[in-house]
C-alpha positions in Angstrom: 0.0 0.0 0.0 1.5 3.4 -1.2 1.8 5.6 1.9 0.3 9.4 2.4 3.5 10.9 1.7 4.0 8.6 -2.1 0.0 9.7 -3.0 0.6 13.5 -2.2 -0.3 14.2 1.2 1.1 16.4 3.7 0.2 17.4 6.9 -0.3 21.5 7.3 1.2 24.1 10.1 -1.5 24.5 12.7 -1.4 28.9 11.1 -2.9 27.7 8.0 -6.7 27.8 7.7 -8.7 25.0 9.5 -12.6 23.6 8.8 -12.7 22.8 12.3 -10.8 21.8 15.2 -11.7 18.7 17.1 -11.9 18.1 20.9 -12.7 15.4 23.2 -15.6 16.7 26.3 -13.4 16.1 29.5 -15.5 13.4 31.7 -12.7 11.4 33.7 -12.7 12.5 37.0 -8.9 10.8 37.3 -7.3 13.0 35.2 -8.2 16.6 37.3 -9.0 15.0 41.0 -10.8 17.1 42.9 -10.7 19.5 40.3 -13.3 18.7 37.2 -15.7 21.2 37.7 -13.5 24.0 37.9 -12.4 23.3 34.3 -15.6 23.4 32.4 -15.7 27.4 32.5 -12.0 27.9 31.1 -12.7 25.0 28.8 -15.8 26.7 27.3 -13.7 30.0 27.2 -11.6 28.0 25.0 -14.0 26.5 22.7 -16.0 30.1 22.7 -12.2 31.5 21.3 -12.4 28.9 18.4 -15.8 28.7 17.8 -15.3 32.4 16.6 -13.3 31.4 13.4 -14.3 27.7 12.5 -16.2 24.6 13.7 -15.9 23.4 17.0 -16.6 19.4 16.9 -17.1 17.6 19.8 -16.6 13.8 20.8 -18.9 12.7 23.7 -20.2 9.4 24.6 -24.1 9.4 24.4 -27.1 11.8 24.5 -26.2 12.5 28.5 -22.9 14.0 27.8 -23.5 16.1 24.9 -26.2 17.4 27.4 -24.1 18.2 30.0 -21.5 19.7 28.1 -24.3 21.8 26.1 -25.6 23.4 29.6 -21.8 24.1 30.2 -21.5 26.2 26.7 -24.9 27.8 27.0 -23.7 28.7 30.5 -20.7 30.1 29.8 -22.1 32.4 26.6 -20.8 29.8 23.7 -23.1 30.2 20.2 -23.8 26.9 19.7 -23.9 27.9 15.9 -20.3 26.5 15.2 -20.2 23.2 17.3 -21.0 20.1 16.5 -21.6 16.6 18.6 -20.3 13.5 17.5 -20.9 10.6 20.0 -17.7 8.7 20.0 -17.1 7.5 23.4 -13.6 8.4 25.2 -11.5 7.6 27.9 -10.1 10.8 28.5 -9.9 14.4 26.8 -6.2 14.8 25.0 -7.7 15.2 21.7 -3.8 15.9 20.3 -2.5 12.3 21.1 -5.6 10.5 20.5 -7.2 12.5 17.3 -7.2 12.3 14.3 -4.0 13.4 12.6 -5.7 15.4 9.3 -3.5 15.4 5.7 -4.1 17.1 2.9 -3.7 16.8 -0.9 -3.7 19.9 -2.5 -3.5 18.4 -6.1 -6.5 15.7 -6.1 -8.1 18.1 -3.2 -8.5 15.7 -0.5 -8.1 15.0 3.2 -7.3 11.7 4.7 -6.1 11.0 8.7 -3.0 9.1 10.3 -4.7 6.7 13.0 -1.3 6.3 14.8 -1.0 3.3 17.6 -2.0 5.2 20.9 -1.0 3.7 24.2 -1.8 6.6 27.0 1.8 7.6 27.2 3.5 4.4 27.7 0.7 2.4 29.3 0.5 5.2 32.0 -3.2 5.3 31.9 -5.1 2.5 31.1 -7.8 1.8 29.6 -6.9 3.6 26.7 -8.8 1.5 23.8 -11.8 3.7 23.1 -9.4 6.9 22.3 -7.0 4.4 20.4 -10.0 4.2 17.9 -11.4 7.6 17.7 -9.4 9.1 14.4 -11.1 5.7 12.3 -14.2 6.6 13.7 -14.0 10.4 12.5 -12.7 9.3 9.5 -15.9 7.0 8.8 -18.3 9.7 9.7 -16.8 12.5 7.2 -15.8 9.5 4.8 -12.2 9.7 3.9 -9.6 8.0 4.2 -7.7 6.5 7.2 -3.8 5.1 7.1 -2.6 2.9 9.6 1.0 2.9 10.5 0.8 0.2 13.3 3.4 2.3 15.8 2.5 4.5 18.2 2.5 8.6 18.0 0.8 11.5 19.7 0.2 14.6 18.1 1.9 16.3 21.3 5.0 15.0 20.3 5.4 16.4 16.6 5.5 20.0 15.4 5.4 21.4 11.9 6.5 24.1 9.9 4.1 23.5 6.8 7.3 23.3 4.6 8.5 20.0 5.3 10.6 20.6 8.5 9.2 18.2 12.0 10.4 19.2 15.1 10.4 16.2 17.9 12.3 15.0 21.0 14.2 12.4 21.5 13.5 11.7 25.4 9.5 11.5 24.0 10.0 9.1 21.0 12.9 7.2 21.7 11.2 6.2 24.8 11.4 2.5 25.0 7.6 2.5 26.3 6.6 3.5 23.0 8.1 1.5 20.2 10.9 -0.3 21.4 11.8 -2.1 18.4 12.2 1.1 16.4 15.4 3.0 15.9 15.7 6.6 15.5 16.2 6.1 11.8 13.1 3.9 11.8 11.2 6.1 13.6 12.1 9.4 11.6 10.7 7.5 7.8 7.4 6.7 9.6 7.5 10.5 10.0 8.6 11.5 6.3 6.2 8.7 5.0 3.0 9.3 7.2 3.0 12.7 7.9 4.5 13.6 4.5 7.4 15.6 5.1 10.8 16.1 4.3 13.7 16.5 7.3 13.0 15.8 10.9 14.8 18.2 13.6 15.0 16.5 17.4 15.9 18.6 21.1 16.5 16.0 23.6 14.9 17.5 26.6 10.9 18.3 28.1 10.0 19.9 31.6 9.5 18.7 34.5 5.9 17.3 35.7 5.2 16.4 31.6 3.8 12.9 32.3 4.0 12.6 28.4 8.3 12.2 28.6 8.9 15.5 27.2 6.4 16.4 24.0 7.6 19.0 22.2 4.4 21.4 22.3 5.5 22.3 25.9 8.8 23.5 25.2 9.3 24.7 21.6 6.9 25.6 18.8 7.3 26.7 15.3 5.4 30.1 14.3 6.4 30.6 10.5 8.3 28.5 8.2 11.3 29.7 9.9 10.7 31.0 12.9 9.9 28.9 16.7 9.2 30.1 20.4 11.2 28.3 23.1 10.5 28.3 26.3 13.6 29.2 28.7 13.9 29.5 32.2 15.7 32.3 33.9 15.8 31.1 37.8 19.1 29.2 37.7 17.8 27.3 40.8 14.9 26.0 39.0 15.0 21.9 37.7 13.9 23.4 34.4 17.0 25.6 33.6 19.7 23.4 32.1 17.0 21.0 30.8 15.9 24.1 28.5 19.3 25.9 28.4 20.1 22.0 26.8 17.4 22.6 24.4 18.1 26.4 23.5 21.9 25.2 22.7 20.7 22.4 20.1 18.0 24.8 18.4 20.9 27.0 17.5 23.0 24.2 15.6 19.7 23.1 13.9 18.9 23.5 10.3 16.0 23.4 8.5 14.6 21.3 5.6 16.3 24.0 2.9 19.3 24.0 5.6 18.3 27.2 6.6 19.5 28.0 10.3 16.2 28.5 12.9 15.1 31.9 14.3 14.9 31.7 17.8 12.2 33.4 19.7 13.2 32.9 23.4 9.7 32.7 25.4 9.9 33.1 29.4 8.3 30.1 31.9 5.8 30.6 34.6 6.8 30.3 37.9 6.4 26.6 39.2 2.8 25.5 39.6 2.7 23.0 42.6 -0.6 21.5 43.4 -0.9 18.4 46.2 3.3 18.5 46.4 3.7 17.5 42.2 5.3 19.6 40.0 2.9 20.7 37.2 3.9 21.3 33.4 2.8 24.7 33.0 4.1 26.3 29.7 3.4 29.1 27.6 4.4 27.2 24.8 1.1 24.9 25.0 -1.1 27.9 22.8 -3.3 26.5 20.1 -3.1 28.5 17.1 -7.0 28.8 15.8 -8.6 30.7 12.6 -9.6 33.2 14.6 -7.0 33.6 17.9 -4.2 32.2 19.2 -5.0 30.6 22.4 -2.3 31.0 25.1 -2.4 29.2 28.9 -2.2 31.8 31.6 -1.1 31.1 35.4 -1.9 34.1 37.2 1.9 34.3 37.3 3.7 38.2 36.7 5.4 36.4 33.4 1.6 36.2 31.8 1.9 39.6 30.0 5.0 39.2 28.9 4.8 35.8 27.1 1.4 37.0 25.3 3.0 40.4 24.1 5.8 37.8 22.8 3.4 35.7 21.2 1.6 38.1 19.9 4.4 39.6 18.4 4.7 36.3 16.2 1.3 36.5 15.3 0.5 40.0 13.1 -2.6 38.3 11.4 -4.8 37.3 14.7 -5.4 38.5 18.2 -3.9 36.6 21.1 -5.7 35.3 24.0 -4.7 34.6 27.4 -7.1 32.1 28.9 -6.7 30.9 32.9 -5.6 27.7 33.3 -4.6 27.2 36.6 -6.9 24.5 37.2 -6.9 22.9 33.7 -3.1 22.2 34.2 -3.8 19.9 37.3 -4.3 17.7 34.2 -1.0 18.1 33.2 -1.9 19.5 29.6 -3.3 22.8 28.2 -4.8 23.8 25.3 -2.6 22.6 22.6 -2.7 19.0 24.1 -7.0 19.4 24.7 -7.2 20.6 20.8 -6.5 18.9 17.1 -7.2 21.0 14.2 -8.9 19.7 11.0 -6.9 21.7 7.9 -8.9 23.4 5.4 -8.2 22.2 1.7 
């Protein structure tokens, strides 16, 4: 079977126009103890954000949930006008690792999806088998086609520049819990072939509390062809700092696919976000870049301004967006790792 990449297909940057983006309605109590509730008003601030500029679909398991989370939107002032219900039962809400990962093929103007093994970050958090299934199941409802790679990848863990450049980290998928048989060399063609690119870039290092083993949409993000945001830390007593100075060193020896050198946008860290004793992943770097906004995670932390005026310095063509999540990150994720866009054609 020809693969995405041999019949045309690419995967876009998340700036380019989207049909929709795709989430997953948060329902497992597990994954914010204590805490659910206090999510569902920054979540619909999230989806009311999107919903401004494209479709906002939503996987929930029945008639009950699509209910509840309806009440929740209403509630919060969403227009239901651009969201959509689709009842495809979940385990848990990380709609980047579990989605669908959208292609396009701009010559025979078509979309297809990568349904990439999914294993809950290394078997961390089982039962995992209703997510593993959801991008087969979108691709059957809007009828295109589906490609199976048979290893496992999360969307979390792969960022794009739009021109053929994917930027990953080593300490995420050279993890032996996720394909152990696979060498980096193996690994880096399922990339070219699947997602349909051209040269794959690796930084070693993630930050500490990431439960996913470092994916790269916490620490450094592309925002032109050219062009990413890194997170850095400045407190020289913090664990972060020579995991990121480690990072900031490699980005500046990396090329890109038309051995270009990178243009490095340093981007500041919140202060440590401790809940119950545990070291949270909070990040800047986790914004979601929608048609209408660029979604950034705010801590009530004094580098909040800051890291949105340097965003939105980045971002000329659309307005950036600070939206609390304080309590969303006791999931250890924001809104890049809630979120999946669908590409336009």
């Amino acid at each position: 079977m020809q693969t995405p990449k041999q019949l045309g297909f690419h995967f876009p940057a998340e700036w380019e126009k989207h049909t929709a983006t795709w989430l997953s309605w948060p329902h497992k109590e597990a994954s914010w103890p204590g805490k659910i509730n206090t999510i569902y008003q920054p979540y619909c601030n999230f989806i009311n954000e999107v919903a401004k500029g494209e479709n906002v679909c939503i996987n929930v398991a029945n008639e009950a949930l699509q209910a509840f989370a309806t009440k929740h939107l209403q509630e919060n002032g969403v227009n239901l006008a651009n969201i959509k219900f689709f009842h495809h039962p979940t385990n848990d809400a990380w709609c980047r690792d579990h989605g669908p990962a959208f292609l396009v093929n701009k010559k025979t103007n078509e979309k297809a999806i990568v349904d990439w093994g999914y294993n809950a970050w290394g078997n961390k958090y089982p039962p995992y088998d209703l997510d593993d299934v959801i991008p087969t199941l979108i691709g059957e409802k809007l009828g295109l086609k589906v490609f199976h790679p048979s290893i496992v990848m999360e969307g979390g863990s792969v960022e794009f520049n739009g021109e053929g450049t994917i930027l990953t980290s080593t300490c995420c998928l050279l993890n032996e819990n996720r394909n152990p048989n696979l060498s980096q060399e193996q690994i880096e063609i399922y990339l070219i072939n699947y997602y349909g690119a051209e040269h794959i870039i690796w930084v070693d290092e993630g930050i500490v509390g990431d439960d996913t083993d470092g994916h790269i949409d916490d620490t450094v993000r592309f925002v032109n062809g050219d062009s990413v945001l890194t997170v850095v830390e400045h407190n020289k007593q913090d664990e972060n700092y020579d995991l990121l100075q480690k990072n900031l060193k490699q980005l500046h020896k990396l090329r890109i696919q038309n051995g270009k050198q990178l243009n490095i946008i340093e981007l500041p860290m919140p202060s440590a976000v401790i809940w119950e004793d545990q070291r949270l992943p909070a990040s800047y770097a986790n914004f979601y870049i929608s048609n209408a906004a660029v979604c950034v995670p705010t801590f009530r932390d004094k580098n909040d301004d800051k890291a949105l005026q340097i965003i939105q310095d980045c971002f000329k063509d659309r307005k950036v967006v600070g939206i609390d999540s304080l309590d969303v990150i006791w999931g250890l994720g924001s809104w890049h790792c809630l979120s999946q866009q669908e590409p336009s054609l």
